[in-house]
N, C-alpha and C positions, 0 to 999 in steps of 0.2 A: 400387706404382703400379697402376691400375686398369686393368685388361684392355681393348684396346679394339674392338670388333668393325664390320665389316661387315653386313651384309645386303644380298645380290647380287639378291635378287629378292623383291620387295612389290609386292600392288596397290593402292597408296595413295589413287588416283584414284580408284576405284569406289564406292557407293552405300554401301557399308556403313563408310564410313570419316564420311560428310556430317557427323553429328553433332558429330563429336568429333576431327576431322582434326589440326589441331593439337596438340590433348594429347594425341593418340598420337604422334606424332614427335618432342614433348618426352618423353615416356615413354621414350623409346627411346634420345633423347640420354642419359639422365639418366642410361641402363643401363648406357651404355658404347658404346653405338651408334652409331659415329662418323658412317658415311655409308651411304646405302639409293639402291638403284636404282630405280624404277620402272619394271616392267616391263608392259607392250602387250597388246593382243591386237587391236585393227584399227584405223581410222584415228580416229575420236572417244576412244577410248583413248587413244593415241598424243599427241593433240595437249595434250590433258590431263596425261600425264605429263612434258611438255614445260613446263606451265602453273605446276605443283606443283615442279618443279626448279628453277624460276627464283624462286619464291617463297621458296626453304630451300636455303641454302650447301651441307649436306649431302647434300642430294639432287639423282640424277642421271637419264636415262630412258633405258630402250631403246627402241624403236618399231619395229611388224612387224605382221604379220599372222597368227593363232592360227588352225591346220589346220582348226580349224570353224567358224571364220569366211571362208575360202579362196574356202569355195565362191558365197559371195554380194560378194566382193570384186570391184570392176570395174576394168577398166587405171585409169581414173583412179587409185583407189585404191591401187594399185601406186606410180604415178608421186608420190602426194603422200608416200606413204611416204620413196622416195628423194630429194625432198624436205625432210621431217623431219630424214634424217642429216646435213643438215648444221650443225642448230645445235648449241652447242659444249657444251651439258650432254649431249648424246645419245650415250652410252658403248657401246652394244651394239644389233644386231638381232636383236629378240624381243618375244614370244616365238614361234618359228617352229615344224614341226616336222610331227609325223604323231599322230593321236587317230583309233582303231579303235576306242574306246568307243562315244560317242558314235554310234545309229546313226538314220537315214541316213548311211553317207557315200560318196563316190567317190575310193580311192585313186590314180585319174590326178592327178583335181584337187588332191589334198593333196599329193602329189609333184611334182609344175608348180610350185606356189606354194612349195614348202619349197625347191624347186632355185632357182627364181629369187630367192628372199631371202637364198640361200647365196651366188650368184654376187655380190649387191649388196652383200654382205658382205665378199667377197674386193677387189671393184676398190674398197671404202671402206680397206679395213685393218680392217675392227671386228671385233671377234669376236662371236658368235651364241649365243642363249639357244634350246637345243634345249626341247622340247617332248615328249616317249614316251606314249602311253599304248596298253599294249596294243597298238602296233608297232614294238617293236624290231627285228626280225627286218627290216621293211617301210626301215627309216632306213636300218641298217646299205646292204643292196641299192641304195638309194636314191642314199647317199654311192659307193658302189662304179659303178653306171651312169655317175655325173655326174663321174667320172674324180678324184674327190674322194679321196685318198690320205691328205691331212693335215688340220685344220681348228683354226681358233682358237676357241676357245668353250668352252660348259659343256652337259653333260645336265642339267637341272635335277630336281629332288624326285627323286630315281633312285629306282626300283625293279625294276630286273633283280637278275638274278647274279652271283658274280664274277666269270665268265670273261665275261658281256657288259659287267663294268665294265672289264677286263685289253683287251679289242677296244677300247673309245673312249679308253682310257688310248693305247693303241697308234698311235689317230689323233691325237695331239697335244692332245685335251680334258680340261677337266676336268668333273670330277664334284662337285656338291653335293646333302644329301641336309635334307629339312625334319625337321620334326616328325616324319615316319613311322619314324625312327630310336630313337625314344624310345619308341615303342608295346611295352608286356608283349611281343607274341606276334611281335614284327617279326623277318624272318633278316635287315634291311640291317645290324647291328652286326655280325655277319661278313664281309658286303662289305665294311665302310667297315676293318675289320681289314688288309684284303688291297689297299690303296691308300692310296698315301703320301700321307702329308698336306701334301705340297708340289703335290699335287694335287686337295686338295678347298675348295671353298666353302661359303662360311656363308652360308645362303636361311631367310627363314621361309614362303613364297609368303603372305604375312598378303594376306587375311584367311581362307585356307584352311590346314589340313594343321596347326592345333594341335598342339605339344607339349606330350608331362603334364609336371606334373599339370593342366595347362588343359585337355586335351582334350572337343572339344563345346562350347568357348565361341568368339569372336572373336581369332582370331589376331591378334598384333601384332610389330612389328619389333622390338623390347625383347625378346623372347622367344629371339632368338637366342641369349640367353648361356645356355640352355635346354639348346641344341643342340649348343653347345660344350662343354655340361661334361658331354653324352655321350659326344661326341666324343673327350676325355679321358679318360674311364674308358676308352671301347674302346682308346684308345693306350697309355696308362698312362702320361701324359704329363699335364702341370699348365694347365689351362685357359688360364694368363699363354702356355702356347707353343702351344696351338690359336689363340687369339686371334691371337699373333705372325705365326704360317705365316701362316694363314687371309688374314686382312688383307695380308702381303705380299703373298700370290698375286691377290686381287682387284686391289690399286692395278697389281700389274705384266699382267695378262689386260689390264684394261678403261683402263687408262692413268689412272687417275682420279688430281687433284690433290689 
């Protein structure tokens, strides 16, 4: 029987999909790629992956506000957000979160906006598509201020350590890791060692964060099984049971049908 995968987070909706939008989502089916999320980064985003999910059985959306988009977001765009959640393909809020890359930026502002999309998260029931770059140390704090103890959701494309993967284990999330797991010179195949696979998601963020041997061309969601059958070697377990877990753990996190 043919392995069946997930993909918990794609940007299907963005520019670099126009051409060919369709035959990459058959692509994907074809791979074994049973259903893809669409995930957000602000409100023309959002409504888009809302667009693309009602167009394709398999595909579903998150919708949020992306920490570098935070800062030019206005309450309206708050309010249409909580709005969005409630149509019924909208399985998660994201992708939310904190980006020190990126600079200008104002860490009040990206902490405001990540607490208030947490909180619209908590009184929906959804669970959240974390966002890290370059502030982990700033989330963790973050969660800990806002009296945040547990939380349902995932750190997406992970690239800490494993004692900061063992602290979001600890808060009730999981962790999924893309392409960057499969890079020569990566240490995440040690992390992803030291976390159960009842705990991780399958992500390709397409069209970012290629896995080899593609890497430096257009990610896509077909490419998952890319990442699974890393994810395998590092368990020493048979791609049919990364698939298996992988996929239960998305349908039971995001409730998808």
């Amino acid at each position: 029987m043919k392995p069946i995968f997930i993909d918990t987070h794609a940007h299907l909706q963005i520019s670099h999909f126009d051409s060919d939008r369709a035959d990459v989502i058959q692509r994907a089916f074809d791979a074994g790629v049973e259903k893809i999320i669409v995930v957000s980064t602000d409100v023309a985003s959002s409504r888009l992956s809302i667009e693309w999910a009602e167009k394709f059985s398999g595909l579903y959306a998150a919708v949020g506000i992306h920490p570098t988009d935070c800062a030019a977001a206005s309450e309206n765009d708050f309010a249409v957000i909580a709005e969005l959640t409630r149509h019924p393909k909208v399985v998660a809020i994201g992708e939310i979160g904190m980006d020190f890359y990126w600079k200008p930026f104002s860490q009040e502002i990206q902490q405001r906006a990540f607490v208030r999309q947490l909180h619209l998260a908590s009184e929906l029931n959804k669970p959240v598509i974390v966002h890290n770059r370059e502030a982990g140390a700033a989330i963790l704090q973050t969660f800990q201020d806002a009296g945040i103890i547990e939380f349902s959701g995932v750190f997406h494309c992970f690239s800490e350590n494993a004692d900061y993967a063992q602290r979001v284990l600890a808060l009730g999330g999981h962790i999924s890791f893309t392409g960057n797991l499969t890079y020569k010179k990566s240490t995440l195949p040690e992390v992803a060692a030291r976390v159960p696979l009842e705990r991780i998601l399958l992500e390709t963020d397409a069209p970012f964060m290629t896995p080899m041997p593609h890497r430096g061309k257009r990610n896509e969601p077909g490419y998952a099984a890319l990442i699974a059958a890393k994810l395998a070697e590092i368990k020493k377990v048979s791609v049919a049971e990364v698939a298996r877990q992988t996929t239960a753990n998305a349908i039971d996190l995001f409730k998808l049908c």
